[in-house]
C-alpha positions in Angstrom: 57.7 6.3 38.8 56.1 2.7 38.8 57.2 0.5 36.1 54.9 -0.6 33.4 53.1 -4.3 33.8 51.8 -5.7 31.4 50.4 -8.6 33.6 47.9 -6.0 35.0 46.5 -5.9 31.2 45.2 -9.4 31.4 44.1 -9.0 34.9 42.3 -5.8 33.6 40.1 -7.8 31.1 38.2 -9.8 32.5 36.7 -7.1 35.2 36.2 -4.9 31.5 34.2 -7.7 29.6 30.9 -7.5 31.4 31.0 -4.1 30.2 30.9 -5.1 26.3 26.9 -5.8 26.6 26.2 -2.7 27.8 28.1 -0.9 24.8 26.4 -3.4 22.5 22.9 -2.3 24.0 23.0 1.5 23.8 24.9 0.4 19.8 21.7 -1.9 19.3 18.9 0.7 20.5 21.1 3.5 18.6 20.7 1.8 15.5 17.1 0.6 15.8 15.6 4.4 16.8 18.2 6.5 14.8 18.0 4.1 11.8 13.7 4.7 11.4 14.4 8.3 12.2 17.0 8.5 9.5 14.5 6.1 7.3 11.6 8.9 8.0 14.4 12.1 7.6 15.7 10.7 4.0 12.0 9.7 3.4 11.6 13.9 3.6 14.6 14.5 1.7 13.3 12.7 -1.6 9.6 12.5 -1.7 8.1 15.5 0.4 7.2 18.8 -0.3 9.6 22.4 -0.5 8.7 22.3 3.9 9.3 19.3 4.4 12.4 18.9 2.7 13.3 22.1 3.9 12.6 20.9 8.1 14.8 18.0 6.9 17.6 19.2 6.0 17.9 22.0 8.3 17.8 19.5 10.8 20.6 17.5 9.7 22.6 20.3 9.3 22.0 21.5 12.9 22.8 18.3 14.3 26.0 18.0 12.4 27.3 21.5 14.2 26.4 20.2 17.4 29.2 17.9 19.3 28.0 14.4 20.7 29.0 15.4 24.1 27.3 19.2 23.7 24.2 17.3 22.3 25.1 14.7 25.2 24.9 17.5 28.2 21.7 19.2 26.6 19.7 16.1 26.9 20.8 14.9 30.0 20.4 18.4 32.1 18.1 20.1 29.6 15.3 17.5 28.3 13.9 16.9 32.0 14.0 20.6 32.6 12.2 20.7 29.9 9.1 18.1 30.1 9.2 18.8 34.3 8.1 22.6 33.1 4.9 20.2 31.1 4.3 18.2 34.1 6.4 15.3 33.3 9.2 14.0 35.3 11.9 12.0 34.0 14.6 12.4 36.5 14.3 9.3 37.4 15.2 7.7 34.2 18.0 5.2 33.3 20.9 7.1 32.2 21.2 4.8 29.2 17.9 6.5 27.8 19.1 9.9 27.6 22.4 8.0 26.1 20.3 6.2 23.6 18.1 9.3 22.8 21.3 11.4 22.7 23.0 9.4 19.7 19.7 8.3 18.3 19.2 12.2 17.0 23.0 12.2 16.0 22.9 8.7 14.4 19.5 9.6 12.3 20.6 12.5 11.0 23.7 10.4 9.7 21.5 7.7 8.5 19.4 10.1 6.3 21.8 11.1 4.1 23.3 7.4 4.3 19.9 6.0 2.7 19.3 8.9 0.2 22.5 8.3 -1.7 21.7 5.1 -1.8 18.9 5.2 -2.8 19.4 8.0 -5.2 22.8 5.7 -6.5 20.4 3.0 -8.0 19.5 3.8 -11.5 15.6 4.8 -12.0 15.4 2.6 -15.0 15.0 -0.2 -12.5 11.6 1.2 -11.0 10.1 1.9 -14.5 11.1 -1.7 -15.1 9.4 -3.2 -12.2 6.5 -1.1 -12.7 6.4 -2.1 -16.6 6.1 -5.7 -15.7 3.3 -5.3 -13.1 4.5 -5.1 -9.9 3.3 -2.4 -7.4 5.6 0.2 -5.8 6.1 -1.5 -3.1 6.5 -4.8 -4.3 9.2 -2.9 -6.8 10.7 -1.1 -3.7 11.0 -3.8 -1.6 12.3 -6.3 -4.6 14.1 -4.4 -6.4 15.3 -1.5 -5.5 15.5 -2.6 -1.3 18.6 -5.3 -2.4 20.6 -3.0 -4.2 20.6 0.3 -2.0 21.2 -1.8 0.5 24.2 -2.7 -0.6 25.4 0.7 -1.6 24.3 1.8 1.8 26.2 -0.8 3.6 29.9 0.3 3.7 28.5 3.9 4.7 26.8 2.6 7.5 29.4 0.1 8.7 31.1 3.3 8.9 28.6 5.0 11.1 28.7 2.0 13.1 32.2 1.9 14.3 32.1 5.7 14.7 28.7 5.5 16.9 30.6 2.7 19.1 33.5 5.2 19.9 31.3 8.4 20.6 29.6 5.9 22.7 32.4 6.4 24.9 31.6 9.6 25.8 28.5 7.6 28.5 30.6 7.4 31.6 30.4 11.3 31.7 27.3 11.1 32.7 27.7 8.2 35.0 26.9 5.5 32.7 28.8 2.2 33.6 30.5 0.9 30.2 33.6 -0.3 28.8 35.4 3.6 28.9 33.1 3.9 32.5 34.4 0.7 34.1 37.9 1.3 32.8 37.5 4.6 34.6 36.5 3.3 37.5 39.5 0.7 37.5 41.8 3.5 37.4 40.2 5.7 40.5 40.2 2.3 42.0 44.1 2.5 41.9 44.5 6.0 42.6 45.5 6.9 39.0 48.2 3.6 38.7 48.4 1.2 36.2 46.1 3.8 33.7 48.8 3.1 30.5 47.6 -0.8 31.6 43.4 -0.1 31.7 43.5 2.1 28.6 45.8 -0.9 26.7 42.3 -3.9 27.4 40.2 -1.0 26.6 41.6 -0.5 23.3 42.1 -4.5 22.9 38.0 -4.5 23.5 37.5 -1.8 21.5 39.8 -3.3 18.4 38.1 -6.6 18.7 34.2 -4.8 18.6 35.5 -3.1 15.5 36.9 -6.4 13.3 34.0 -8.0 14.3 31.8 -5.4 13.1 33.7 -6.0 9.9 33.7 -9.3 9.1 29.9 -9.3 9.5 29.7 -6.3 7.3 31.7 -8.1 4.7 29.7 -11.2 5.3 26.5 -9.2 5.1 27.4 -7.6 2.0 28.7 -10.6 0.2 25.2 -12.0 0.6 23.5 -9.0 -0.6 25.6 -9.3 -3.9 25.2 -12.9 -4.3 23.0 -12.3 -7.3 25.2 -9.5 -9.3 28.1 -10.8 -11.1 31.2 -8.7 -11.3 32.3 -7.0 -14.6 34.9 -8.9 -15.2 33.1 -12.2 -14.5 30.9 -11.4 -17.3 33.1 -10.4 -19.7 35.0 -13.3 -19.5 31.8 -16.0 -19.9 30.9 -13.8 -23.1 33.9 -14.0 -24.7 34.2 -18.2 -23.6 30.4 -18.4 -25.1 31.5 -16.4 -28.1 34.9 -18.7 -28.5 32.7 -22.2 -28.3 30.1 -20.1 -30.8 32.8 -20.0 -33.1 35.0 -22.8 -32.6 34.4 -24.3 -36.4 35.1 -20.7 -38.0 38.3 -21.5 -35.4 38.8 -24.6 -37.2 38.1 -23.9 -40.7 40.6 -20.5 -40.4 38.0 -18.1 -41.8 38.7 -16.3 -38.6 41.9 -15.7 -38.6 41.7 -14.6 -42.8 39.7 -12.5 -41.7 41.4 -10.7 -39.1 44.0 -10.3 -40.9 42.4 -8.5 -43.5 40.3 -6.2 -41.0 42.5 -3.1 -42.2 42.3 -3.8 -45.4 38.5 -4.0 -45.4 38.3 -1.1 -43.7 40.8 0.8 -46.0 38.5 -0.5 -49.2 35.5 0.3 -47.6 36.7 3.9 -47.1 37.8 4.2 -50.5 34.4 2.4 -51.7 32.6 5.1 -49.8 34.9 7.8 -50.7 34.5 6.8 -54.6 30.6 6.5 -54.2 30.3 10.4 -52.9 32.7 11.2 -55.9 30.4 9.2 -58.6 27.6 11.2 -56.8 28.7 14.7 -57.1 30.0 13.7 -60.9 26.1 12.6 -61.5 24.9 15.6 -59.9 26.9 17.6 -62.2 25.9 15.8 -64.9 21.8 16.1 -64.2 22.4 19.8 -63.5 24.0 20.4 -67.3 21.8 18.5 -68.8 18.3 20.4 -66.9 20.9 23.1 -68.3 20.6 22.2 -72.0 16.8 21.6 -71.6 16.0 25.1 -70.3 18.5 26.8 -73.2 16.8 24.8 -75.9 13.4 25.5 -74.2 14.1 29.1 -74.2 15.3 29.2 -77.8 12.9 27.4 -79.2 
C-alpha cells in the first residue's frame, strides 16, 4: 500500500482554489432566488387565505421529504423532458442552472419557515406602536419590525447557509466542476492515489468557507443589535442612576434605618391591617345590634 504524504495536501490546494468561486456562485444565486421564494412562501404562511396557506405549506412539507440529490436527478433529467414536451428546449443549459434551481426550491422552502418565526418571534405590540405614532405599514415594517426579525432570523439562516454549501457538494454528480468535482477529478487523475490527500484540502477549503461564514454572521449580527442593550447592561445603569439619585439619603443614613426596619414595617403594617378588619367586623356588629334595638322598640311601640 502507498504511504500517506502529506506534501501532496499542499500540492492539492492550489489546483482546488479556483474551484471556491464556483461554490460561492451557485451559494450566492441559491440565496438570492431561494431567499424571495422563501420571502413569498412565508409571505403565504401568515397573511394569505385557508388556500394559500394551505399550497404553502404542503409545499414545504413535500420538499422536506424529498433528498437534495433525488430533487437534484428530477431536475436535471426530468425538468427538460418536461418543457421539451411544451416546445422548449433546455438541454443545452449550464449545468449550474439546474444546480441553482435544484437548491433554490430546497433552500426557499427552508427560508419560509426561517422568516415566519421570525417574524412571528417579534412582539405585535411593536406594529400597533408604529402604527399609533403615524407611520404606514410599511414604513413600520421596514423600521421596525425589518431590524429585529432580522436578527432573530440570522443565526437560523447562517445555519442554512453552511448546510446549503455542503449539499452543494452533491454538483459534480452531474458533471458540475466544483470544489468536491475538481477534487474528484484530482483523484481519477491519479488512478484512485493520494484520495486520503485530496479529501484532507477539500475539507481544509471547506473548514475555512465555513468560519468565514461565521465571523461575518457574527459581525452581521452585532451590527443589527447595535441599538438593543442587553438585560444586564440595563439593569446595572438603573441601579447606578438610582445609587447617584440617592446618594444624600446614602449620606444622611435614612437609607440604611430604613432597611433595617423593612421587616418590621412590614410586620406592623400586617398587624395595622389585620387590627383594621377586626375594628371593622366589631363596628359591623355593633351597627347590626343597634338597627336590632331600633326595630324591637319600633315593633313594641
Amino acid at each position: 500500500m502507498r504511504p500517506f504524504k502529506p506534501t501532496f495536501i499542499f500540492e492539492v490546494l492550489p489546483q482546488i482554489l479556483p474551484y471556491t468561486l464556483v461554490t460561492l456562485g451557485i451559494m450566492l444565486g441559491t440565496v438570492f432566488f431561494g431567499g424571495l421564494l422563501g420571502l413569498l412562501l412565508a409571505a403565504g404562511k401568515l397573511k394569505g387565505g385557508r388556500i394559500l396557506r394551505g399550497l404553502a405549506s404542503a409545499y414545504t412539507y413535500f420538499i422536506r421529504c424529498v433528498p437534495s440529490i433525488v430533487m437534484l436527478f428530477i431536475i436535471y433529467y426530468g425538468l427538460p423532458e418536461l418543457l421539451l414536451s411544451f416546445g422548449i428546449n433546455i438541454n443545452n443549459a449550464s449545468k449550474t442552472v439546474f444546480v441553482i434551481t435544484t437548491f433554490t426550491f430546497m433552500f426557499g422552502a427552508s427560508m419560509s419557515e426561517v422568516f415566519r418565526s421570525a417574524y412571528l418571534a417579534i412582539d405585535p405590540g411593536q406594529s400597533e406602536a408604529g402604527l399609533s405614532i403615524g407611520l404606514s405599514r410599511w414604513q413600520t415594517f421596514r423600521r421596525i419590525i425589518l431590524p429585529q426579525a432580522s436578527a432573530v432570523a440570522l443565526p437560523n439562516f447562517t445555519n442554512a447557509l453552511v448546510n446549503l454549501m455542503k449539499e452543494g457538494t452533491l454538483a459534480y454528480t452531474i458533471g458540475l466542476i466544483d470544489i468536491m468535482g475538481k477534487g474528484q477529478l484530482i483523484i481519477g487523475l491519479n488512478h484512485g492515489s493520494y484520495a486520503m490527500e485530496t479529501y484532507i484540502a477539500m475539507f481544509v477549503v471547506y473548514w475555512v468557507l465555513t468560519l468565514l461564514i461565521e465571523a461575518v454572521s457574527k459581525r452581521l449580527e452585532k451590527h443589527l443589535l447595535r441599538g438593543l442593550r442587553p438585560h444586564e447592561e440595563a439593569v446595572s445603569k438603573e441601579k447606578s442612576v438610582s445609587e447617584k439619585i440617592l446618594y444624600p439619603i446614602y449620606e444622611t443614613g435614612i437609607l440604611n434605618k430604613l432597611k433595617q426596619s423593612n421587616g418590621f414595617f412590614d410586620v406592623s403594617m400586617g398587624k395595622a391591617r389585620s387590627a383594621g378588619s377586626k375594628s371593622g367586623e366589631t363596628e359591623n356588629d355593633q351597627n347590626r345590634f343597634q338597627r336590632t334595638q331600633e326595630d324591637n322598640s319600633w315593633k313594641l311601640n
